[in-house]
Every structure is written in C-alpha cells, then in structure tokens.
C-alpha positions in Angstrom: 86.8 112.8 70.3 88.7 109.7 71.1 86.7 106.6 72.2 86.5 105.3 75.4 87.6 103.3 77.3 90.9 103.2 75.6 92.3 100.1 73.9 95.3 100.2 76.0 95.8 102.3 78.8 99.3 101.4 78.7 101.9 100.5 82.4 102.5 104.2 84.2 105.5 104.6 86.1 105.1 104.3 90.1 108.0 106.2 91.2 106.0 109.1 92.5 102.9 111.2 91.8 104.5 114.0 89.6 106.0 111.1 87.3 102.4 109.9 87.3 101.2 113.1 86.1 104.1 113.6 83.8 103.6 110.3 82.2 99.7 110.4 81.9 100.6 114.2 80.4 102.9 113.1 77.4 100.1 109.7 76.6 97.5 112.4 75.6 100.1 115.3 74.3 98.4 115.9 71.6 94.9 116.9 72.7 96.8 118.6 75.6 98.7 120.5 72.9 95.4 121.6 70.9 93.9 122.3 74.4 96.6 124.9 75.4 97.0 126.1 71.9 93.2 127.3 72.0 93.3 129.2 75.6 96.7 130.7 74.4 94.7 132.1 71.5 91.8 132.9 73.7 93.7 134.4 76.6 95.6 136.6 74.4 92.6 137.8 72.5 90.9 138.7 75.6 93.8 140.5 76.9 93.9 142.5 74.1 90.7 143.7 74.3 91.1 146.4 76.6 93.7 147.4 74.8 91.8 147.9 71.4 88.9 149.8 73.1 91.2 152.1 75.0 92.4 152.7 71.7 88.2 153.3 70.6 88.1 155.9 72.9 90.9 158.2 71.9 90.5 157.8 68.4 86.4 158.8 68.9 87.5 161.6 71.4 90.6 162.4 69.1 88.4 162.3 65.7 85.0 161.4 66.0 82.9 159.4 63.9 85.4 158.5 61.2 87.6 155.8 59.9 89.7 154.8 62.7 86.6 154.5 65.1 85.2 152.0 62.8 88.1 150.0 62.3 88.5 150.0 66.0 85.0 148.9 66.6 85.6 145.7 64.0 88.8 145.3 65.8 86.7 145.3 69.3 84.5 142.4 67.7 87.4 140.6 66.1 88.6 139.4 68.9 85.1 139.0 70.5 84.5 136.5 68.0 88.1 134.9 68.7 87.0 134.7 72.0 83.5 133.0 71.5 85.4 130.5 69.6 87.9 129.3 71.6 85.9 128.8 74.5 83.8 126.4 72.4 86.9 124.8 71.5 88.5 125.1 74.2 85.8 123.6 76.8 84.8 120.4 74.6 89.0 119.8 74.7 89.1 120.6 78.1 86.2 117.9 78.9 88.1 115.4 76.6 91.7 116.3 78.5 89.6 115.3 81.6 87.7 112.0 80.6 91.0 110.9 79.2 92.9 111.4 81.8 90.2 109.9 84.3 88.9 107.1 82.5 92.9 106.2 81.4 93.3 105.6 85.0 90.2 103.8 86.2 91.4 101.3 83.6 94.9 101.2 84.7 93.6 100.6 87.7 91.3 98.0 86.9 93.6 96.0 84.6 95.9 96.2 87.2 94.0 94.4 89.9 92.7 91.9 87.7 96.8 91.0 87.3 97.4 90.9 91.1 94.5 88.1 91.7 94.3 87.9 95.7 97.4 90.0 96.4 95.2 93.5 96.3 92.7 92.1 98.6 96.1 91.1 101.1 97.5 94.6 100.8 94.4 96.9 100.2 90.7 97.0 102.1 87.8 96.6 99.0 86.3 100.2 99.8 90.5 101.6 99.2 89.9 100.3 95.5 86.5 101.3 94.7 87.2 104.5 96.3 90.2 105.0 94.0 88.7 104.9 91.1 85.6 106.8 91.9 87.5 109.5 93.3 91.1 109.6 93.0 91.2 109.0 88.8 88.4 111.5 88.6 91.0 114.6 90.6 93.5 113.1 88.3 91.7 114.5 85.1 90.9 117.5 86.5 94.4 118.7 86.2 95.2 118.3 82.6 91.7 119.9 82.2 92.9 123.1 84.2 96.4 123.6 82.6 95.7 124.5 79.3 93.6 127.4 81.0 97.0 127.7 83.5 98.8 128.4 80.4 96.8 130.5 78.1 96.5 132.6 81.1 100.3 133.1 82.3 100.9 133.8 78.3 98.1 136.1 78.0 100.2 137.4 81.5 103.5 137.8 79.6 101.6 139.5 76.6 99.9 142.2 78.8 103.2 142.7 80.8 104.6 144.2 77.6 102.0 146.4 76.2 101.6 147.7 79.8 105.6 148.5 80.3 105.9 150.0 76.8 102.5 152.2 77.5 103.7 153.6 81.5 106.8 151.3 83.2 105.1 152.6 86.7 102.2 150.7 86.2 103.8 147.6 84.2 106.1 146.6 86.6 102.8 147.2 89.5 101.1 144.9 87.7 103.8 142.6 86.6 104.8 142.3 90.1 102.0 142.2 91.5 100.6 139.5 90.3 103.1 136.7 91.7 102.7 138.2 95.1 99.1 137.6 95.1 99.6 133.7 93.9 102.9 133.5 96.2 100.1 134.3 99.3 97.2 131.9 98.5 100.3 128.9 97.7 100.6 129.2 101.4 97.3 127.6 101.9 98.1 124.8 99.6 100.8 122.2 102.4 98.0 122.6 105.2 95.2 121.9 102.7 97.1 119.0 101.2 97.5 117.3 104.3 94.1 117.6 105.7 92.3 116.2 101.9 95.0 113.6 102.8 92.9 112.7 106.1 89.4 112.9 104.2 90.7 111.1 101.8 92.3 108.4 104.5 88.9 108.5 106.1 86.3 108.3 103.2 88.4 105.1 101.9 87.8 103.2 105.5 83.8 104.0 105.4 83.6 102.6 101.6 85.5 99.5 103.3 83.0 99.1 106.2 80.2 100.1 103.9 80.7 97.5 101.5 81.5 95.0 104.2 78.3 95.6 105.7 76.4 95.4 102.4 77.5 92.0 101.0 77.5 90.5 104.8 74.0 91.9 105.4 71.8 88.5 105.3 74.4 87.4 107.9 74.4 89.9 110.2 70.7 89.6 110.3 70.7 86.0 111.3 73.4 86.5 114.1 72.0 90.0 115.3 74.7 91.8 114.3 73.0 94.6 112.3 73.2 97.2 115.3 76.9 96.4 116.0 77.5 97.7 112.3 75.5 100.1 112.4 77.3 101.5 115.1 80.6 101.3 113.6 79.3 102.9 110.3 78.0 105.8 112.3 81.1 106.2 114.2 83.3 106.2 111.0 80.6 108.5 108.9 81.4 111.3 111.7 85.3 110.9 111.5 84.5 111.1 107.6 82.3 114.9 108.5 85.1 115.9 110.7 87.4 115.8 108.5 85.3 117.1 105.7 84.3 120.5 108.0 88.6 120.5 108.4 89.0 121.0 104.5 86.6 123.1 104.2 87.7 125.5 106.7 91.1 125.5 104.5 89.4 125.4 101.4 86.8 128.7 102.6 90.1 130.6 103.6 91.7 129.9 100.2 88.0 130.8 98.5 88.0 134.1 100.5 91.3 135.1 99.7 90.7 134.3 95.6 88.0 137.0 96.1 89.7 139.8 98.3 93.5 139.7 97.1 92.3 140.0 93.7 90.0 142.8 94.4 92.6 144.6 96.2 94.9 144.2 93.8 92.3 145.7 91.1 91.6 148.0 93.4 95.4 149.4 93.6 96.0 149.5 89.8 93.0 151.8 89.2 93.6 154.1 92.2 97.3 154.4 90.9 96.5 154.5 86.7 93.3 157.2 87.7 96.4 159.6 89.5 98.9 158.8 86.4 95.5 160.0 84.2 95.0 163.1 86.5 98.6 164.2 86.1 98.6 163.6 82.0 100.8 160.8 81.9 98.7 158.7 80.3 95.5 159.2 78.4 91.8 158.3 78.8 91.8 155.5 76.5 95.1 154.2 78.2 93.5 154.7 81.9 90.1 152.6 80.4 92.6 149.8 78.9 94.8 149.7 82.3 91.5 149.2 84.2 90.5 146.4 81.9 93.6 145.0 82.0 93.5 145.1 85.8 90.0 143.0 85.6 91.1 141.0 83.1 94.3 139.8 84.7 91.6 138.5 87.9 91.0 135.3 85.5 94.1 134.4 85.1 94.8 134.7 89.2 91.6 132.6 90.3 92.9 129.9 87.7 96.1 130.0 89.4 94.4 129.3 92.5 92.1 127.4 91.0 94.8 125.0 89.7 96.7 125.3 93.4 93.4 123.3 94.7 93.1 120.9 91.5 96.7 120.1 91.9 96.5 119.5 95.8 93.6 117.1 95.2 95.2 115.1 92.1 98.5 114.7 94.3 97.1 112.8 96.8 94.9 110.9 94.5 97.7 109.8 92.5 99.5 108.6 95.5 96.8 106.7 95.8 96.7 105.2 93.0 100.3 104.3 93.4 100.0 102.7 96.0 97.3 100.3 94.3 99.3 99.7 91.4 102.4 98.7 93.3 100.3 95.5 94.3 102.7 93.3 93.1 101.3 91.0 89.8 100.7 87.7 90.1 103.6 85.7 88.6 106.0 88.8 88.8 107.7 86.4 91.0 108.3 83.8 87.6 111.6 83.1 86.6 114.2 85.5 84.2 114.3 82.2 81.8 111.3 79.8 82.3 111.7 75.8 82.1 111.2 74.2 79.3 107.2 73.5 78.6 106.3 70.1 80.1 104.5 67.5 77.4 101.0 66.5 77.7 102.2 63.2 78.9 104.0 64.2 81.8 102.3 63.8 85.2 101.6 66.6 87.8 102.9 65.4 91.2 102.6 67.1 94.4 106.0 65.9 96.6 103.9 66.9 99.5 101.3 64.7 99.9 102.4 61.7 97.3 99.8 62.9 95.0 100.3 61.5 91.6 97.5 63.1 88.7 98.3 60.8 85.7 97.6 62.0 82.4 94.4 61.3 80.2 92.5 60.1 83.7 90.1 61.2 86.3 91.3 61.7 89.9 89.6 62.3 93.0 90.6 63.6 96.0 89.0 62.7 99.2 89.6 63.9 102.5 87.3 64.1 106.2 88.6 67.9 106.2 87.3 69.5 102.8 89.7 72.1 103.4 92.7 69.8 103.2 92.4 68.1 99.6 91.0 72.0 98.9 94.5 73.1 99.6 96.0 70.6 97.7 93.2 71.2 94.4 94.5 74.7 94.6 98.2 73.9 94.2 97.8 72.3 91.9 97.2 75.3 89.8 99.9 77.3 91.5 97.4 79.5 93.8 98.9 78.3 96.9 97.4 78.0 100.2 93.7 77.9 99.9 92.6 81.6 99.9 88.8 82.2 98.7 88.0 85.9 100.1 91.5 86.7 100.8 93.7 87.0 104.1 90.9 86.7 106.6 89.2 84.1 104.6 87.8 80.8 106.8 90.7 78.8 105.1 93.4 80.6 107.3 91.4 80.7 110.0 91.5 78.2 112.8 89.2 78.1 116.2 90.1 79.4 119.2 89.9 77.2 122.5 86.5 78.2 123.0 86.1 77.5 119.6 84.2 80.2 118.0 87.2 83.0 118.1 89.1 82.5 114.7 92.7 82.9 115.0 94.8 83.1 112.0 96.9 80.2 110.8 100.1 80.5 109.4 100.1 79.7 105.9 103.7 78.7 106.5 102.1 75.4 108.2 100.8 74.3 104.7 103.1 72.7 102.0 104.2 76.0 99.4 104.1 75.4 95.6 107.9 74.3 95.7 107.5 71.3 96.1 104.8 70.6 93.2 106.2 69.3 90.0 104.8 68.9 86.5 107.4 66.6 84.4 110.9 67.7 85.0 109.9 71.3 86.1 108.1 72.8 89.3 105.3 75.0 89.0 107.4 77.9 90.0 109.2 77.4 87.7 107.0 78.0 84.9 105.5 81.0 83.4 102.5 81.9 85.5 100.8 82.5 81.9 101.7 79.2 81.1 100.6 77.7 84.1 97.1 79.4 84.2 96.4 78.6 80.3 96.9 74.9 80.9 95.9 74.4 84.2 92.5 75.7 84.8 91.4 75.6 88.7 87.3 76.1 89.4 86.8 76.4 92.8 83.7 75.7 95.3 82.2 78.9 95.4 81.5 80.4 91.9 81.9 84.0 91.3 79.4 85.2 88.8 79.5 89.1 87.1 77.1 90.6 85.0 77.1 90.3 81.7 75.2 87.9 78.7 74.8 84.2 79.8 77.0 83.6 76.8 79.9 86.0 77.3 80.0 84.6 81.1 80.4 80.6 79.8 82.8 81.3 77.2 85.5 83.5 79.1 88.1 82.3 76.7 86.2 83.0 73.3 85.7 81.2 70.4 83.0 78.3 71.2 80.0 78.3 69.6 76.9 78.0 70.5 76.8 74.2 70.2 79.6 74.3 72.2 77.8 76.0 75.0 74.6 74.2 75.0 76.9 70.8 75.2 78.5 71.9 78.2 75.5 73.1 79.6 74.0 69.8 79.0 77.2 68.4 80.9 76.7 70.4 84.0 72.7 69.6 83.7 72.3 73.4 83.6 69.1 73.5 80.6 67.1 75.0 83.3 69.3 78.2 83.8 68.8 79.0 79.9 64.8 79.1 81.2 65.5 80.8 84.2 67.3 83.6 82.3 65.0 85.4 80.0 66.5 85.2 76.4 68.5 82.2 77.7 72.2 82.4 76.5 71.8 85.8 74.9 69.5 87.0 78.9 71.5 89.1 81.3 73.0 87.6 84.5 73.0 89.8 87.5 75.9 90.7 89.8 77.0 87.5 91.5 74.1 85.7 89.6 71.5 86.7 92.2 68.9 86.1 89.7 70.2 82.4 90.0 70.2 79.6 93.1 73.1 78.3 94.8 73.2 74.9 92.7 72.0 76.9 89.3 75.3 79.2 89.7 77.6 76.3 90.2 76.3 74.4 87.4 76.8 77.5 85.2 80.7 77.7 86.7 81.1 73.7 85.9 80.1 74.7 82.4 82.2 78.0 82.0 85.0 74.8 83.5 84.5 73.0 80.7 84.4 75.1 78.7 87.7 76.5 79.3 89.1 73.0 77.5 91.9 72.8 80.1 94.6 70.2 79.2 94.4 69.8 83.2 90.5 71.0 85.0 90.8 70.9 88.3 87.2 71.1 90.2 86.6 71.9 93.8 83.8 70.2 95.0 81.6 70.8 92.1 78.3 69.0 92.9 77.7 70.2 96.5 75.0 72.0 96.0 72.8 69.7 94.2 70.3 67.2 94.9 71.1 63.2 94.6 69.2 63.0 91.2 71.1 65.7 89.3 74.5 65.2 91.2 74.2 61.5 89.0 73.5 62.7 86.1 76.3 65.4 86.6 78.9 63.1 87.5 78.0 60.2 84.5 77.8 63.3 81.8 81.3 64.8 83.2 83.3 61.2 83.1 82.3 61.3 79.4 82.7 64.9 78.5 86.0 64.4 80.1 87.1 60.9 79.3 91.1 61.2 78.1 91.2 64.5 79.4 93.3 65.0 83.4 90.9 65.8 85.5 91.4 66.4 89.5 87.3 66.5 91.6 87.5 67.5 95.0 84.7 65.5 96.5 83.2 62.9 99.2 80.3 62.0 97.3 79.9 58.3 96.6 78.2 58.9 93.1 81.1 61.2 91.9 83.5 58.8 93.3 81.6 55.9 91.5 82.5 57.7 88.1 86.0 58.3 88.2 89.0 56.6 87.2 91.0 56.6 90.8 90.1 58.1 93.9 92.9 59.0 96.0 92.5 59.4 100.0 94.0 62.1 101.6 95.1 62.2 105.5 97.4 64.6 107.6 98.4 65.9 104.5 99.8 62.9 102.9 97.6 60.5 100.1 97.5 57.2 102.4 95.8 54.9 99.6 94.7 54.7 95.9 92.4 52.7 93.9 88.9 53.1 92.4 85.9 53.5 94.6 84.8 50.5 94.8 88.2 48.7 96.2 88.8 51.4 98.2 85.2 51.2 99.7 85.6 46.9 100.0 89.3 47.6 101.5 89.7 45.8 105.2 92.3 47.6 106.0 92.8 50.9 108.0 93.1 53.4 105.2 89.7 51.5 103.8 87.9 52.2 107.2 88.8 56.2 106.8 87.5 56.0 103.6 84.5 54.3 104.1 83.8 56.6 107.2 84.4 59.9 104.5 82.2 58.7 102.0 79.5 57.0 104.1 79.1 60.2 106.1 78.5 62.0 102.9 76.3 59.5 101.2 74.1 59.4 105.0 73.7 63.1 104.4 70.4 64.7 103.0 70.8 65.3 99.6 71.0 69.4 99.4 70.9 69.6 103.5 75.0 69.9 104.7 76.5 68.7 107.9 78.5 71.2 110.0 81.7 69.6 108.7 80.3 69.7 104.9 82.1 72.2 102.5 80.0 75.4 101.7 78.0 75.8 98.8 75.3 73.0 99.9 71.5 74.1 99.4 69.3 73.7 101.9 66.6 72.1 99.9 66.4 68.2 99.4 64.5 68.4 95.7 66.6 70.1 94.1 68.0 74.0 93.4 66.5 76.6 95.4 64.0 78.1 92.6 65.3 81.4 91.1 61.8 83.1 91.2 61.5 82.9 95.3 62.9 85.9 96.4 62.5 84.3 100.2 64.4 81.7 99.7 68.4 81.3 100.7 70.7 80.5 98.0 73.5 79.8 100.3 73.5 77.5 103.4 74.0 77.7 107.2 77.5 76.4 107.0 78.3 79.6 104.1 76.3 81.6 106.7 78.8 80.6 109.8 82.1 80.7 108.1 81.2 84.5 106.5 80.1 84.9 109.9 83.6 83.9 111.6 85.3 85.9 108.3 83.5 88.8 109.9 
C-alpha cells in the first residue's frame, strides 16, 4: 500500500471527463492491473464451480464412492480456496484503487487552487470547491474500484460462454445472448439518471455555498438581525436540495428494481429451458445442476454491470466538476513566453501611476485620507492588482449607493492595472510571476491564519531557526502569543487563529513578514490593531530589523511615520509630496495641510478604538490586544463588522 497523500499528484488533462478518467487510469496502472488480474482469477474460478460439481454428480451417480468423486470434491474446494483468496486480495486492491484515485484528486484539486490565488473565488462559489472534493473526487475512485470486478466478470462471461456452447449450443447462445439484452435494458436508465445527479449535484454545491456563508458571517448577522433572513434562504435551498434528492432516487429505485427482476427472469428462463433439455436426455443431471449454477452465477456479473452503469453516471459528472475547477486559470499563466531579464537589487520599483518612487535599501510610507487608495497601490506593487481581499464582492470593489448603504460594484477598470508598474528596465508583467512573488513579498491588513504548529505558520518559507523566529517575534512584540499558545512555538494555532486576538494575529503575520526575508516587504497597515504603547515599540524594532532592506508600510499613524526613512503622500491617485515626517508635518503648503489633516486624525483617534473612515483590523480595546482567554470578547471591530456586512 502506497502512502498518502501522494508526493505528486501530477497536471491531468482538462479536455473532458473520459480523458480525466483515462489519465487518472494509466497514473495508477499498475495497482489497476493487479486489481483486475485478481477478479479475472476469481471470476473464472467461481464460474467454474458449477461446472466441476456438475461434473461431482455424474461421476457419484455414474460410479459412486470412488476415485473420480474424490478428485472432484478436491477440485470443488480448489477453487473454493481460489475464491477465498482473491476476494482478500482483491477487496484490499480495490480499497487502494479507490483511495488512490480519490485522494489523487482532492490534491489535484487542492494544489490547484492554491495556484489560482483569487481567480477561484472570481469564477467558483467557496461551497462549489469544498463540495468537489468532498464529493466529486470521492465518485471518482469509485470507478477504478468497480472495474477490476467489471472485468473479471465479463471474462469470467467469455469463459462460461464456451463451456456452455460446447456442452448444448441451445442454451449457450440463450445465455450468451441473453445476458447483453439484460444490461442493454437497465443502460436506458443511465442519460435520465445522469442528468438528474447533475441537478443534485448543481443544488448540493449552492447549499455548501450559502451554508458556509452563513457560518463564517454568523457574529455579523447577529448584530444586524439578519439571522432569520439566512435562515430563510438556507431552508429554501435545503428543500430544492430534497427535491432533487427524492428525483434520483426515483431513477435510482427503478434501476434497483430492475437489477433484481431482469436478473431473476433471466435465471428463471435458463432453468425452465435446461430442466426440458434434461427431461428430453439432451443433457445430463450433472450438466442441468452446472447450467443452473451457471445461470446464478452469471447474476454477479450483471448487477456489477449495473452497478458500474450507476458508479460511472456519478463519476461523470463529478469529474466535470472537477474540470471545471481546474480550468481556473493559474495565477501568472498570463507571464510572458521569454521573461525580462532579472532586475538588480539596486534598481527602484516605480509605479508610473501615481509617481511613486520605492528606492532601494530605504523605508517608505504611504499615506493616504482613503486607506483603500495607497492599499491599491501597496498591492501593485506585488503584482496582485486591484485590491481584492475576499474576492469579487469584496468591500474594495464596492462603492455606496446614493443612499449610501447599497454597495454597487466598481469597475476595476477605474484603478491603474499592473502595466504601468516598473521595476528597473522591466514591468511587473513582464516578469515571471515566480519571480515576482519570491522577491516581492506583499502582507496585507487582514491576516489569514491556518492551523498548524506556531512554528510551521511563521516560517512558511523553511529554513529559519528557532532564533530566527523568536527575533522576529521580538520585532513584531509578539512574546505574549508564545504564552497564549500552550507549548509556545511548538502549540497548535486554530483555524484563522481563533485562539488568538485581533492585534495577537497580526503581530504573528508581521512576524511570518519578516520572516519571509523579502528583498522588497511590503506591509499593509500593519499596526492597526494595537494600542499606542506596542504600536511604538513595533514601529522602532521594525526600522532596525529592516534598516537597508526596501520596505513599503501602508499607514497614517504618526509613530510609524516618525520611524521611517520617507513618507510619501498619496491623493487622487497620484503621490503629491515627499519627505520625512517631520517636514512633511512642518510643511505650510497645501500638500502639508492634507498631510497634517491624515495624520492628526489618526493620532486624535483612541488608540485600539477606529473611526468609521479607519482601515479594518482596529481592536476595540484602548489597553491593548483583546485577551485570548475571553471568549466574550470581539476580536474584530465595528468597521470589519460593517464592511463584511455590506460584502454580504
């Protein structure tokens, strides 16, 4: 037995769902092979065995208790025991053909939206995902676990059909005949049940969507009263989900109920006509006992014909599903057939724009009265393009309506595209996207935590040690996560870092930052949702930690600002004036007004308590973090709460 998950479960083709299959077939040939090998074996044996104890009864009735009885009875439990066999070996490679199969494409799956960043989320609801590779890669195994048993049984089919034609050619060809007509009849079920598990299928993918929608949005939807409105919705979608379930299964019970009767008739038929071919003397006892076994017998094979008609229906329109998730298109599948040349760690990164100049070696900050703006621009930086945090309906393509509280979407068109940002001699674009993301490391406002070792979820690049990690921890002011965490950097994290507050879980992402050692860290408002006291010490530690190293912050706060090299103002779009903090803040001009009206606004502002125009991420507590251990208390803040809201 093969380990799993697999090392590589390699690029299928996406051309169609038979290909699928056909390709996923020839990756495990060989324990599909060894499979079919053992139910050819199997199925022959057992087909034989009528024939051998037919041949028992004529030689006791012919010559009693003697030599050939006896050699017929340890022929009988010859191929008994070839029988017990195989179906040990034959089930444990069966299982295996089946976790193979599934698990090879839960992973394809999942290696392949890691690839398409944002894209999947664009093109395909959440619950379409998750649903895929709960269900769809699960019906996928279950056909390479089925057609080793298909095959055994039409060669054990084949065997029969010539004992039974060189025994009476009456009742050969009735069987051999026979037989297709039977499975010719139940493949009639197989378009109309295809297209209805098509519609359960369609169905059970929007619930998961809604369902997990509702689940992560819960909190929210109990502060604006929303609950019922859900509720509603889910209940209304659960019972399109049981309609179409009680559709299948009216197909499926038809297709059940014939596997029972069409095979019994046909059973039925072969005895009634071997008993009258026994009654005349064309054939004897023995012969009428082994045309009757052979009769049951060849029932197994039939229900896993229709058995493999069902597994094959399902599989089908799994695999188109799973086509149509790995069709995403990858991120960076749109880089250039022959990259530009590298650009050297001297050259700047300029965005044509806004103006924007980030000089090598130095710290730059970007500062803005709309967040979302210099967000934008933070984000191009790293060649992720309009600012897109939860994906298409995200708040950062969202704009108000008149009455301001209906979000309408904004054309992403309105904000400058990635063409027009240029490191050296060469544009982002037209870079390697590999390149790009290895050098350029972008951490945005709201940290996405996963479950894992405290470790493991610092150093997502590998190789630091654990100096390293305490360091940056130290940086970020983080020593108190390695006591709220049980084991410290060896303690588990739960999903999303529940476990942790608002400000604990960004301090944890500005360490996993640094950690990265970017030639160029870019960081999205990285302090805003700490107090005053820590949001000092953050901003001193990081200007060292960093010192040499190009560094773009995103941020309004005055003791950030005090730290870094240059601070550059963004308005409309375009960077209106440079200089350090403190000449920017002493400026009597204009552009020094704007700025002073940005940065006073955010240094008037309660430490940890945001203002309705403050980017999310801000904890609502003025002393600090919001304590791990208080299961009452909100990690997020009310401005989070009303733009998940308006996302909803």
């Amino acid at each position: 037995m093969r380990p799993l998950p697999l090392p590589d479960p390699g690029r299928p083709p996406t051309t169609g769902p038979w290909r699928l299959m056909l390709w996923q077939g020839r990756r495990q040939l060989g324990v599909l092979a060894g499979a079919t090998a053992v139910a050819v074996v199997g199925n022959v044996a057992a087909a034989l065995l009528p024939w051998q104890l037919g041949r028992v009864v004529d030689d006791g009735l012919d010559e009693g208790l003697g030599r050939a009885l006896w050699l017929g009875c340890l022929g009988v439990l010859a191929l008994g025991m070839v029988q017990v066999v195989t179906n040990v070996w034959g089930h444990r490679l069966d299982v295996e053909n089946w976790l193979r199969a599934a698990f090879a494409s839960s992973q394809q799956v999942g290696h392949h939206v890691t690839r398409t960043g944002d894209a999947v989320t664009d093109e395909l609801p959440t619950g379409e995902v998750v649903a895929t590779v709960a269900s769809d890669a699960l019906r996928m195994g279950e056909v390479y676990a089925i057609l080793p048993r298909l095959v055994g049984g039409i060669a054990a089919y084949l065997v029969l059909g010539v004992v039974l034609l060189s025994t009476s050619v009456p009742l050969g060809l009735l069987v051999l005949l026979g037989l297709p007509v039977v499975v010719a009849v139940l493949s009639l079920i197989v378009r109309p049940l295809q297209k209805r598990q098509a519609e359960q299928r369609e169905a059970t993918g929007r619930l998961t969507t809604l369902g997990a929608d509702t689940v992560s949005g819960l909190r929210i939807l109990r502060g604006i009263g929303g609950e019922e409105v859900f509720a509603a919705r889910y209940r209304e979608q659960s019972q399109q989900v049981r309609a179409a379930g009680v559709r299948v299964s009216q197909t499926q019970s038809l297709l059940d109920a014939l596997q029972t009767l069409l095979p019994g008739l046909f059973l039925a038929v072969v005895v009634w006509a071997g008993a009258r071919l026994a009654i005349s003397g064309d054939i004897t006892p023995g012969q009428l006992v082994a045309f009757y076994g052979f009769a049951a017998f060849l029932t197994q094979p039939l229900w896993t014909a229709s058995e493999a008609i069902r597994v094959v229906t399902r599989a089908v329109v799994g695999a188109r599903k799973i086509i149509r998730v790995l069709s995403v298109r990858v991120a960076g599948s749109d880089d250039p057939a022959t990259p530009a040349a590298s650009p050297g760690a001297g050259e700047p990164l300029v965005d044509e724009a806004s103006g924007l100049v980030v000089r090598p070696g130095r710290i730059t900050a970007l500062v803005s009265a709309d967040p979302d703006e210099t967000a934008r621009l933070a984000l191009r930086l790293g060649r992720l393009g309009p600012a897109r945090h939860g994906g298409p309906d995200d708040e950062d393509l969202l704009e108000s309506g008149q009455d301001g509280t209906i979000p309408t979407p904004r054309d992403p068109a309105d904000d400058p595209g990635l063409s027009r940002v240029r490191w050296g001699r060469a544009l982002l674009t037209e870079l390697g996207l590999a390149e790009v993301r290895d050098r350029v490391v972008v951490a945005e406002s709201t940290p996405h935590l996963f479950t894992g070792r405290l470790a493991d979820e610092l150093d997502v690049r590998g190789g630091a040690d654990r100096d390293a990690l305490l360091e940056a921890m130290t940086v970020a002011d983080a020593a108190d996560v390695l006591d709220s965490v049980p084991g410290g950097l060896d303690g588990e994290v739960e999903e999303k870092g529940r476990s942790l507050s608002g400000g604990q879980r960004q301090r944890v992402a500005l360490a996993r930052a640094l950690l990265t050692g970017a030639e160029v860290l870019v960081l999205i408002e990285p302090t805003s949702a700490v107090d005053a006291h820590t949001e000092a010490r953050i901003a001193r530690r990081l200007a060292d930690a960093r010192r040499g190293a190009t560094t773009v912050v995103v941020t309004a706060s005055p003791l950030v600002l005090d730290a870094v090299d240059e601070v550059a103002l963004v308005a409309g779009g375009r960077v209106v004036a440079t200089g350090t903090h403190r000449e920017l803040v002493t400026a009597r001009d204009a552009a020094g007004a704007a700025y002073r009206a940005v940065v006073s606004r955010a240094e008037d502002e309660p430490a940890g308590t945001p203002a309705d125009d403050a980017p999310a991420g801000h904890d609502a507590h003025p002393a600090g973090d919001t304590p791990p251990d208080d299961p009452t208390a909100p990690t997020t803040t009310d401005e989070e709460d009303r733009r998940e809201a308006a996302r909803r």
